[in-house]
Backbone as JSON Lines, residues from 0, in Angstrom:
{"i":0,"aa":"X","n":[183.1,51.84,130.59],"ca":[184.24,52.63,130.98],"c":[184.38,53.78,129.97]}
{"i":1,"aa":"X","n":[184.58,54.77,130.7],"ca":[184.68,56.05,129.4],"c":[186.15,56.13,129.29]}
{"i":2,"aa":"X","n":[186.49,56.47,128.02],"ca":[187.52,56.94,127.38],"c":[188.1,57.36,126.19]}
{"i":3,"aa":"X","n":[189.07,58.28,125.95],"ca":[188.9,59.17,124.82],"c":[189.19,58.8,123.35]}
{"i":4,"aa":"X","n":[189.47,59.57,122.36],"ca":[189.71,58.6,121.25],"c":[190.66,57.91,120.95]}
{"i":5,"aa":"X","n":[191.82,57.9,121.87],"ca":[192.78,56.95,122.07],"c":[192.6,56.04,122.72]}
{"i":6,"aa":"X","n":[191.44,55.57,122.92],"ca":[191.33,54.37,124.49],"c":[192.04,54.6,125.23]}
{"i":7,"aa":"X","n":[191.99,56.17,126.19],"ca":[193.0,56.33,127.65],"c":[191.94,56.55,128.17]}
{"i":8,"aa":"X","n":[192.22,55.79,129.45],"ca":[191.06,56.47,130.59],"c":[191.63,57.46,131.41]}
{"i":9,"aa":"X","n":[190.76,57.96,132.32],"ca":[191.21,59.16,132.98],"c":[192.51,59.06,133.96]}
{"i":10,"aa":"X","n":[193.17,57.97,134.13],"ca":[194.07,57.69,134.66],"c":[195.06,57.29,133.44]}
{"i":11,"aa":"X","n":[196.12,58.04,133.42],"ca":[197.1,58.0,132.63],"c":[197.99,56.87,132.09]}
{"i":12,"aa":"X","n":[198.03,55.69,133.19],"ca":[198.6,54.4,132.72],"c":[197.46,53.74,132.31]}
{"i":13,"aa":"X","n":[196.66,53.83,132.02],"ca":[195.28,52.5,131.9],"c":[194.6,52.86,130.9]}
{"i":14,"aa":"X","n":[194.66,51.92,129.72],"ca":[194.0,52.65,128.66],"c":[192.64,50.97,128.9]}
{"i":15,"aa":"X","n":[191.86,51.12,127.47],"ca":[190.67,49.78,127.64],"c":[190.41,50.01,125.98]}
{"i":16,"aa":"X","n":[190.05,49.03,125.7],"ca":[189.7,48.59,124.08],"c":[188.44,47.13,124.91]}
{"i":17,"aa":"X","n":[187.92,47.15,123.47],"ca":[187.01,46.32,123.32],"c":[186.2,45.94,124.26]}
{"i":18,"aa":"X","n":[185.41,45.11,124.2],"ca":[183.67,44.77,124.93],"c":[184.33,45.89,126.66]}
{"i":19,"aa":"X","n":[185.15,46.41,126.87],"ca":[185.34,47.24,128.09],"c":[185.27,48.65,128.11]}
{"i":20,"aa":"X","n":[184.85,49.05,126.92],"ca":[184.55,50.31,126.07],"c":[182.83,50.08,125.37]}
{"i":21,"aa":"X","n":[182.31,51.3,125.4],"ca":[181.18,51.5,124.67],"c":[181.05,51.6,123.11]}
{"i":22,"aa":"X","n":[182.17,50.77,122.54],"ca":[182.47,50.9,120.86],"c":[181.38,49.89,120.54]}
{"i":23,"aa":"X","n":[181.28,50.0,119.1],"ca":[181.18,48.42,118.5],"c":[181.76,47.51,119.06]}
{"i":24,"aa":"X","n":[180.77,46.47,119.3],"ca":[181.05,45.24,119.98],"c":[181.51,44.15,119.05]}
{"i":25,"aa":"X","n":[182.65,44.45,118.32],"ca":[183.35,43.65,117.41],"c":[184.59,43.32,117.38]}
{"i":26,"aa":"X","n":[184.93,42.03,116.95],"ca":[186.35,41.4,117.38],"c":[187.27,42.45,116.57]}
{"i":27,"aa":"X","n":[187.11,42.74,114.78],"ca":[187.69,43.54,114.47],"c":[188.1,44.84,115.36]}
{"i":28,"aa":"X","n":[186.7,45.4,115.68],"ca":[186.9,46.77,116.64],"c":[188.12,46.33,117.49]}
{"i":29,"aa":"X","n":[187.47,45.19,118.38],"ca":[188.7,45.21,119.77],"c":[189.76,45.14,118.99]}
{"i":30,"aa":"X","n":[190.3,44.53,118.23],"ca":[191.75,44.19,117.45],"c":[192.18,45.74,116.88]}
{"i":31,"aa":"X","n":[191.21,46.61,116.62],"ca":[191.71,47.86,115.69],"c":[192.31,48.67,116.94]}
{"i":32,"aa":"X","n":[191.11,48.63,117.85],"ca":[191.29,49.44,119.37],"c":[192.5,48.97,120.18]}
{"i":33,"aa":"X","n":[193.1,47.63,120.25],"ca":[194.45,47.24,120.85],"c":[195.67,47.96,120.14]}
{"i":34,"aa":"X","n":[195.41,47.53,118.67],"ca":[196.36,48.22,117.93],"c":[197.21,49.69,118.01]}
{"i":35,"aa":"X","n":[195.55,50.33,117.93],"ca":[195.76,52.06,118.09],"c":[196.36,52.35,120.07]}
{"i":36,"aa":"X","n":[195.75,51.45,120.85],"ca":[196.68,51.66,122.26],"c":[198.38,51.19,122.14]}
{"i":37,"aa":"X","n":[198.25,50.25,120.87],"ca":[200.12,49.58,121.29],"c":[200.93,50.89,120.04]}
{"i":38,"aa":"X","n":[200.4,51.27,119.11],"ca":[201.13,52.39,118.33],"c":[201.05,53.6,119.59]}
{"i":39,"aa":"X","n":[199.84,53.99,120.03],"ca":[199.73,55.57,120.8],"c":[201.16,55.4,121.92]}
{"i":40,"aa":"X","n":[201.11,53.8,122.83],"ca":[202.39,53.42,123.74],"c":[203.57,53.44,122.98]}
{"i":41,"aa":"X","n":[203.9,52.89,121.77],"ca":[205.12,53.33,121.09],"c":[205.66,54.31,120.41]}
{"i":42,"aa":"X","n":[204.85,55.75,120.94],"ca":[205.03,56.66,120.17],"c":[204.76,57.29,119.38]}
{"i":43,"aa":"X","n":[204.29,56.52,118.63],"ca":[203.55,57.09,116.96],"c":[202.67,57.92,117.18]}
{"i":44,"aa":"X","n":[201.79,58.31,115.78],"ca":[200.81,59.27,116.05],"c":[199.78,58.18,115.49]}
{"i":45,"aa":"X","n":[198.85,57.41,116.16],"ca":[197.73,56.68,115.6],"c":[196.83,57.77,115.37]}
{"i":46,"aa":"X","n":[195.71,57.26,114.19],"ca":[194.97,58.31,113.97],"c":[193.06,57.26,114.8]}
{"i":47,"aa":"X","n":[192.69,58.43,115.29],"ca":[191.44,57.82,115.94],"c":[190.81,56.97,115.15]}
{"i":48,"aa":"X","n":[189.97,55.86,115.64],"ca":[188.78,54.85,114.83],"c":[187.66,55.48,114.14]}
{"i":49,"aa":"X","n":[187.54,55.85,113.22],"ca":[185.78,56.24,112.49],"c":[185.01,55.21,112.82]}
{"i":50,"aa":"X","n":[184.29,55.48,113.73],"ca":[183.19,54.06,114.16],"c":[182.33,53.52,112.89]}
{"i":51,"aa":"X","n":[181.93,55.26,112.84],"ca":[180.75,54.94,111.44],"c":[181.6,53.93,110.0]}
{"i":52,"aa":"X","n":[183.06,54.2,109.87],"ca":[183.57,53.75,108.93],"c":[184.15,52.17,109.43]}
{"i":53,"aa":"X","n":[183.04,52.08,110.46],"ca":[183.83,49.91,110.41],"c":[182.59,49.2,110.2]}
{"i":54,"aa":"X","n":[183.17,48.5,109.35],"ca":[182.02,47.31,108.47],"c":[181.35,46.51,109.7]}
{"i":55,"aa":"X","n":[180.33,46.16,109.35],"ca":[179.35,45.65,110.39],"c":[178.22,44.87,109.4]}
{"i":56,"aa":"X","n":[178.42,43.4,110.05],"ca":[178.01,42.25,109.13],"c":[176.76,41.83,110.21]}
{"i":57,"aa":"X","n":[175.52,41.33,109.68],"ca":[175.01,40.72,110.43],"c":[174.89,38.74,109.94]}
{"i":58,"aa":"X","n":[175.37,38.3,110.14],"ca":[175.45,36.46,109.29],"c":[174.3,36.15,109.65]}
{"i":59,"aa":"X","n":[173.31,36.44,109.22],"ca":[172.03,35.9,109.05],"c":[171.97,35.34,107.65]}
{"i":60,"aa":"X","n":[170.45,34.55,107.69],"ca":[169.8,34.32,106.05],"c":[168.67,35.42,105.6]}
{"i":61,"aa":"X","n":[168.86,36.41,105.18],"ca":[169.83,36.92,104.55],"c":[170.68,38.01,105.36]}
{"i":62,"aa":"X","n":[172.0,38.02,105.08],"ca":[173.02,38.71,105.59],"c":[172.47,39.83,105.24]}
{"i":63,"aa":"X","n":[173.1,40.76,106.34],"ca":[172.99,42.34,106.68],"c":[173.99,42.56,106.56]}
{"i":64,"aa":"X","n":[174.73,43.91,105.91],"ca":[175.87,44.43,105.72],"c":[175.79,46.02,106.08]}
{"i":65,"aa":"X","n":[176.54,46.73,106.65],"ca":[176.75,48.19,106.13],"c":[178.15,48.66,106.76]}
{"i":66,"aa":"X","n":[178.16,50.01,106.05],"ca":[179.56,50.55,106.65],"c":[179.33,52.2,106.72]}
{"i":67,"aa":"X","n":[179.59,53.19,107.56],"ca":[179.02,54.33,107.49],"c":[177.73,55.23,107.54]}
{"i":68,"aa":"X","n":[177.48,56.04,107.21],"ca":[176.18,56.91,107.39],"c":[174.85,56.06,107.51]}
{"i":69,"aa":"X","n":[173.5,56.17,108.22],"ca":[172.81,55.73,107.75],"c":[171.38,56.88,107.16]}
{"i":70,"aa":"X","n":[171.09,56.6,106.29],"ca":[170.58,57.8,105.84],"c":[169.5,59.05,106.84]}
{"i":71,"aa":"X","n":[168.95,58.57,107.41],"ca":[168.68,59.31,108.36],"c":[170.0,60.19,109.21]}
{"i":72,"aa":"X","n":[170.8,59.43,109.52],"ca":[172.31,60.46,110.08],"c":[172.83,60.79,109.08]}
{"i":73,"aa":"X","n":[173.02,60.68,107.65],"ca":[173.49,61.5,106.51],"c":[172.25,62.9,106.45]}
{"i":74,"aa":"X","n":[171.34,62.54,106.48],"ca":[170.24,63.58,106.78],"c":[170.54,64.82,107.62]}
{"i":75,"aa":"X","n":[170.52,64.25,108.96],"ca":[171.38,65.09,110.26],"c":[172.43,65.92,109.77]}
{"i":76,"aa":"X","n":[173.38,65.16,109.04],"ca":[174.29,66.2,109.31],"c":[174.71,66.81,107.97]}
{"i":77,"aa":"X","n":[174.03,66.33,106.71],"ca":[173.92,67.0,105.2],"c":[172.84,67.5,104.89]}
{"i":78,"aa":"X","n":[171.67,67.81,106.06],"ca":[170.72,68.37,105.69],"c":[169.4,67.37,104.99]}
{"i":79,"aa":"X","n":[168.16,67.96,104.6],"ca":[167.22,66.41,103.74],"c":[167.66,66.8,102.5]}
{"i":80,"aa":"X","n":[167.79,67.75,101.98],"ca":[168.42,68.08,100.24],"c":[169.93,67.94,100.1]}
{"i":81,"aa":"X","n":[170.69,67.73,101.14],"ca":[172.11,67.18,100.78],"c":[172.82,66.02,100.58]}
{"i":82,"aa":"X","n":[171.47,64.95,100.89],"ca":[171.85,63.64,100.27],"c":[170.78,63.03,99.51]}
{"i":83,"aa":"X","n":[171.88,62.42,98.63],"ca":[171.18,61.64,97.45],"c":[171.48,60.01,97.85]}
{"i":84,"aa":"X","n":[170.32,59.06,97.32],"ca":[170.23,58.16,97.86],"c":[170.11,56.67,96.61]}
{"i":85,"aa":"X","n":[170.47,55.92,96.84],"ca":[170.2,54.99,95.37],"c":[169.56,53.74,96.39]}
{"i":86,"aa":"X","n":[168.9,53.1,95.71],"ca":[168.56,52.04,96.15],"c":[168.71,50.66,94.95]}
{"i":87,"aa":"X","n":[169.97,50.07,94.75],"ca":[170.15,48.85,93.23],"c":[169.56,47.24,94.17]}
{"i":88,"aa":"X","n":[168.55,47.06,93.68],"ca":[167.76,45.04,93.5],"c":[168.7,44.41,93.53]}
{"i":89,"aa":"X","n":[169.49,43.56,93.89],"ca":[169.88,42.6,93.39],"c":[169.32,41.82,92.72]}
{"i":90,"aa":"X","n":[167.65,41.78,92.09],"ca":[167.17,40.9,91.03],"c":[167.72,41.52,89.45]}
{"i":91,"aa":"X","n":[168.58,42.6,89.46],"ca":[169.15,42.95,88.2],"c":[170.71,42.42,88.43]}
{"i":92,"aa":"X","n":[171.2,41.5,89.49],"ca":[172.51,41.2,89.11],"c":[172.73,39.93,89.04]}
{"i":93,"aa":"X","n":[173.63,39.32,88.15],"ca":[173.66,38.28,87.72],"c":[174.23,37.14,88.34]}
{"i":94,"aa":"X","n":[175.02,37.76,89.3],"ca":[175.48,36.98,90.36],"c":[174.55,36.14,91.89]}
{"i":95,"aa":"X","n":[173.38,37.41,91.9],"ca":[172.48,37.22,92.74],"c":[171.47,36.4,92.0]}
{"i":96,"aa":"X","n":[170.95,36.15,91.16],"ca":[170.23,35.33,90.26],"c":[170.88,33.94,90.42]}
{"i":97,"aa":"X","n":[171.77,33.95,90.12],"ca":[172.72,32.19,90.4],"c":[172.82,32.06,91.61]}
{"i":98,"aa":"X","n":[172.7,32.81,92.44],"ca":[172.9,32.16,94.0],"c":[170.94,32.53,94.4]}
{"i":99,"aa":"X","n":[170.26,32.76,93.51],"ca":[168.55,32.72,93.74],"c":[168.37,33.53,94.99]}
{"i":100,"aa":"X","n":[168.71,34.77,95.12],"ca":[168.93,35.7,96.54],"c":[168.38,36.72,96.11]}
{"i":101,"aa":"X","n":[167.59,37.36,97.2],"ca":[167.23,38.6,96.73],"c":[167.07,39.72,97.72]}
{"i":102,"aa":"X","n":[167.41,41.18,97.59],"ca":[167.73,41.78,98.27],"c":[168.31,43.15,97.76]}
{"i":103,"aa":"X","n":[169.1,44.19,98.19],"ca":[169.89,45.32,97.69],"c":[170.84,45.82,98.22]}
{"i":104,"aa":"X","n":[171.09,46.96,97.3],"ca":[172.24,47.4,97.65],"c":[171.6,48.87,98.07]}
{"i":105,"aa":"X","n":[171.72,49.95,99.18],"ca":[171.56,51.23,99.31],"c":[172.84,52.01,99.41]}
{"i":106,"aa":"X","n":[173.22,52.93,98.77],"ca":[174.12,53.83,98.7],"c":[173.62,55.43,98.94]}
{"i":107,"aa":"X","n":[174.53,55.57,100.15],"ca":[173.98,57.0,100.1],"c":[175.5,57.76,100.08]}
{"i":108,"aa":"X","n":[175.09,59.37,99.35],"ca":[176.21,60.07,99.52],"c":[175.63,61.65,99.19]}
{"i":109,"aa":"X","n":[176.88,62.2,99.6],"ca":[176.37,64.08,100.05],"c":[175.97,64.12,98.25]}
{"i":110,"aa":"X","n":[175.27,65.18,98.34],"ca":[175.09,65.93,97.3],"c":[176.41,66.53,96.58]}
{"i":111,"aa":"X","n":[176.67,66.16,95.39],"ca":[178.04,67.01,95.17],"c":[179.42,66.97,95.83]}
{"i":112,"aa":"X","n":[179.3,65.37,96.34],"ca":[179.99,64.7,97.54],"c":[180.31,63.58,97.71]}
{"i":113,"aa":"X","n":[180.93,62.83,98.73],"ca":[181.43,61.5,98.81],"c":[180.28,60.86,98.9]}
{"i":114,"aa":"X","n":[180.77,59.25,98.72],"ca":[179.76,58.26,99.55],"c":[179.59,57.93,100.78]}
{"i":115,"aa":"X","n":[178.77,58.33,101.77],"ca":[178.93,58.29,103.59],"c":[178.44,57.2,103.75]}
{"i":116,"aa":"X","n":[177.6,56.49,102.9],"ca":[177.18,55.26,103.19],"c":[176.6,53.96,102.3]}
{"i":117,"aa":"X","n":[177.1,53.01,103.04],"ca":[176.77,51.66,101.89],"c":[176.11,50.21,102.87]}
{"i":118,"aa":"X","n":[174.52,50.23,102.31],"ca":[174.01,49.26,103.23],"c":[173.55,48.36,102.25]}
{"i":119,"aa":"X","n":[173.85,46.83,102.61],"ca":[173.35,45.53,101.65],"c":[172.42,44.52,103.01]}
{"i":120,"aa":"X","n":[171.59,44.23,101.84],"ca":[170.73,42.88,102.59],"c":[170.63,41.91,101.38]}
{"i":121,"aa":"X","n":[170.82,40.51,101.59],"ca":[171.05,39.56,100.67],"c":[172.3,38.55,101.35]}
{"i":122,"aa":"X","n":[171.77,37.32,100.38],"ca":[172.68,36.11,100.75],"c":[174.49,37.2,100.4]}
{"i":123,"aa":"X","n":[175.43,36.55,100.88],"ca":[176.67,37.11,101.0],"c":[176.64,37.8,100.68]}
{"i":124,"aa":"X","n":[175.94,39.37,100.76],"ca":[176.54,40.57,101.01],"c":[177.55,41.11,102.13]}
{"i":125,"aa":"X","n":[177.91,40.13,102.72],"ca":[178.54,40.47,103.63],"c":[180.42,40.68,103.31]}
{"i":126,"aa":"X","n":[180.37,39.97,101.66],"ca":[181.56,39.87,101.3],"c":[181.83,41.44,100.17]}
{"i":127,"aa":"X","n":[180.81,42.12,100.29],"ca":[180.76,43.52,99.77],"c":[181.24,44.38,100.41]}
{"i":128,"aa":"X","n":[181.09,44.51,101.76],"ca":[181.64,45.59,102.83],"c":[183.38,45.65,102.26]}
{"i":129,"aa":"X","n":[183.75,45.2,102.46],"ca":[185.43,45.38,102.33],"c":[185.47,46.59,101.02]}
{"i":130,"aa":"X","n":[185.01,45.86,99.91],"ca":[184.74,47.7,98.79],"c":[184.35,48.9,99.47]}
{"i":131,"aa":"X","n":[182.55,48.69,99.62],"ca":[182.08,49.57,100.46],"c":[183.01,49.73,101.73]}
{"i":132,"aa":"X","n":[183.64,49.38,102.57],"ca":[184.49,50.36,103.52],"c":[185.68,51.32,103.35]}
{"i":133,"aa":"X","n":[186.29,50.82,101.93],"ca":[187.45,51.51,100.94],"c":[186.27,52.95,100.45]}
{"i":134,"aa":"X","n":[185.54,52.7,100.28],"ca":[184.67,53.59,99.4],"c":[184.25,54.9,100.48]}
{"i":135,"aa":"X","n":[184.12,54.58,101.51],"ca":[183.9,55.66,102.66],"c":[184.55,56.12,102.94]}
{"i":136,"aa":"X","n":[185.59,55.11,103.82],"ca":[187.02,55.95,104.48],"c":[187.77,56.57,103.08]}
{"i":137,"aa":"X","n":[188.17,56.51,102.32],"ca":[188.29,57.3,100.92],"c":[187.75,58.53,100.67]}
{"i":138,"aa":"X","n":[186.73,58.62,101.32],"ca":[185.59,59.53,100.59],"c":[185.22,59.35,99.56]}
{"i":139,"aa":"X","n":[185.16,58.31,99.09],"ca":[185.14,58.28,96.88],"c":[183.84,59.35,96.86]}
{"i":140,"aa":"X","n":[183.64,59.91,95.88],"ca":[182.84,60.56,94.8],"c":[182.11,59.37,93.58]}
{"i":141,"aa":"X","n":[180.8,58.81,94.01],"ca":[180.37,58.22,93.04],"c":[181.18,57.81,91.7]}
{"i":142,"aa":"X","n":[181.26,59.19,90.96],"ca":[181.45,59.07,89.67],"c":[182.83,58.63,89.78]}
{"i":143,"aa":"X","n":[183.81,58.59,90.69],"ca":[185.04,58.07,90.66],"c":[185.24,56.42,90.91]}
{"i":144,"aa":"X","n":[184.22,55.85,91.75],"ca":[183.59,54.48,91.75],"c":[183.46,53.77,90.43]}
{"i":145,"aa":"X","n":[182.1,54.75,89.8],"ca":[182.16,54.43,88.53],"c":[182.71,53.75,87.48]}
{"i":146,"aa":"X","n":[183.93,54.86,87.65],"ca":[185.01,54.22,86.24],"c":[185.72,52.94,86.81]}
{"i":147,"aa":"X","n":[185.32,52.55,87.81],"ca":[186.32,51.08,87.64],"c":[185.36,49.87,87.31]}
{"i":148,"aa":"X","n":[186.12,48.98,87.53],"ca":[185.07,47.8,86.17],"c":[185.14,46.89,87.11]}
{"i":149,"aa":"X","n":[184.03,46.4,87.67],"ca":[183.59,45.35,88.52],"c":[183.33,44.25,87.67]}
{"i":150,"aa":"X","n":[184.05,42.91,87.93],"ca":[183.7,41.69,87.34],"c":[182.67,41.05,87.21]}
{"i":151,"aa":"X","n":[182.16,40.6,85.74],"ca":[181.23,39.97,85.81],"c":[181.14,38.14,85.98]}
{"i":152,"aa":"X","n":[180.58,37.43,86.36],"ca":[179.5,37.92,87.42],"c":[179.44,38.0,88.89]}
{"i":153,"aa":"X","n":[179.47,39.2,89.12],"ca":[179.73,39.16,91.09],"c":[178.79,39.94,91.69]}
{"i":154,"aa":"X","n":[178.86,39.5,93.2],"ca":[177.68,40.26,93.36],"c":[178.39,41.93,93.27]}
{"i":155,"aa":"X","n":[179.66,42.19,93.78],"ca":[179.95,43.22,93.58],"c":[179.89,44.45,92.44]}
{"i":156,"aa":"X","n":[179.11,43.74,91.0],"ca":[178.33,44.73,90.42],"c":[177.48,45.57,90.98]}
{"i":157,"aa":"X","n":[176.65,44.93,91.95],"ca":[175.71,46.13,92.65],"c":[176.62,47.05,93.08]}
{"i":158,"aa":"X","n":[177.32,47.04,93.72],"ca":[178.07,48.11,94.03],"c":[178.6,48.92,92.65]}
{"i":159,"aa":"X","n":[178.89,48.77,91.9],"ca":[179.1,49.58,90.58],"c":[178.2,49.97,90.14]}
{"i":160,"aa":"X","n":[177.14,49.15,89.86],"ca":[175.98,49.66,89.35],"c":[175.3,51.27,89.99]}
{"i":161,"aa":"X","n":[175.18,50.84,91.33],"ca":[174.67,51.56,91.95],"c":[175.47,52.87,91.81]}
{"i":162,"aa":"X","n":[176.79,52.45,91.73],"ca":[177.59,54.32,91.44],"c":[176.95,55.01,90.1]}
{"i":163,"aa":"X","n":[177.57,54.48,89.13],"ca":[177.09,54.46,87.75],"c":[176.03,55.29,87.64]}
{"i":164,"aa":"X","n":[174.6,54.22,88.45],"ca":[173.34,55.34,88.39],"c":[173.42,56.7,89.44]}
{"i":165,"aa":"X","n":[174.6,56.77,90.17],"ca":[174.94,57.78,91.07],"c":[175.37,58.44,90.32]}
{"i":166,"aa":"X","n":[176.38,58.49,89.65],"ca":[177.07,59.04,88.46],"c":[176.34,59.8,87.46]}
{"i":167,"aa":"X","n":[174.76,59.57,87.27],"ca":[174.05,60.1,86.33],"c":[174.32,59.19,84.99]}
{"i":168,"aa":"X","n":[175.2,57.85,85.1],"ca":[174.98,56.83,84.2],"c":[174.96,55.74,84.24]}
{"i":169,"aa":"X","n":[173.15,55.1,84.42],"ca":[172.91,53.82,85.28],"c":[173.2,53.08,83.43]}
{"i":170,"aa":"X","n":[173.41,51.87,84.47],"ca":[173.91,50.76,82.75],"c":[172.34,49.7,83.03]}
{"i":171,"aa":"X","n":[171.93,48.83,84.42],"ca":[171.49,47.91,84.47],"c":[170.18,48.48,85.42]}
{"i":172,"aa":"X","n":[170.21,49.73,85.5],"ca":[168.84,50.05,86.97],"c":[167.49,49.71,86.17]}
{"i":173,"aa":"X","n":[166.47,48.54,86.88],"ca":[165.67,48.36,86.57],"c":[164.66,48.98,87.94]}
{"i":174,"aa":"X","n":[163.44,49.25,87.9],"ca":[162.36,48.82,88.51],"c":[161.44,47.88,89.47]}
């Protein structure tokens, strides 16, 4: 069913959210997409869904994670010299070592620019997205990532790490 970024269809009383729409096929989605139809019916001003900005888990062994750009579409639309790209092991984090997992973290973001995108593969990376989706819809700027202090030991160092060496100051990037 087509319809616009409010979930209205072309008929003015009938709007559609979830698996009845061509969105992400996710319970979150449908729940975000009901939401934004019961605020748009009460008036408010909902602001449209960023598709690219909803976390998307795959629960496999090993979990798939991402949220936003994928570098090829950061490519598209920042050009091939407007994004910079990190790729952090999880065999340099200490959290992933105790749970014997292995896998990474990819961060991509514009040149001189936000982060558009954050993709993990590894045992529970899937509990990373929630940062990484703050980190997009935000727009953060690497180096503003940076300065905050991720606990040790979690896997959520990769995600710091990886700014850090975005930042132009890696602490743990190995090889």
């Amino acid at each position: 069913m087509v319809v616009d970024e409010y979930c209205q269809t072309s008929v003015a009383t009938i709007s559609a959210v979830g698996d009845l729409i061509p969105t992400l096929q996710l319970a979150h989605v449908g729940f975000a997409e009901g939401i934004l139809v019961a605020e748009r019916l009460a008036g408010l001003s909902p602001v449209p869904i960023d598709y690219d900005g909803v976390p998307r888990i795959t629960y496999s062994d090993p979990e798939v994670a991402s949220v936003g750009l994928t570098e090829a579409k950061a490519k598209e639309k920042y050009g091939a010299d407007g994004v910079r790209t990190l790729t952090y092991d999880l065999g340099g984090n200490g959290r992933s070592q105790i749970l014997k997992t292995a896998g990474a973290v990819k961060v991509i973001a514009a040149v001189d620019g936000p982060v558009v995108g954050i993709h993990a593969v590894g045992a529970r990376v899937g509990e990373l997205i929630a940062e990484a989706q703050l980190i997009y819809n935000w727009e953060a700027l690497p180096s503003e990532v940076a300065q905050l202090i991720h606990p040790h030991p979690t896997q959520t160092e990769a995600i710091g790490e990886a700014m850090l060496a975005l930042a132009g100051k890696p602490l743990h990037v190995h090889d």
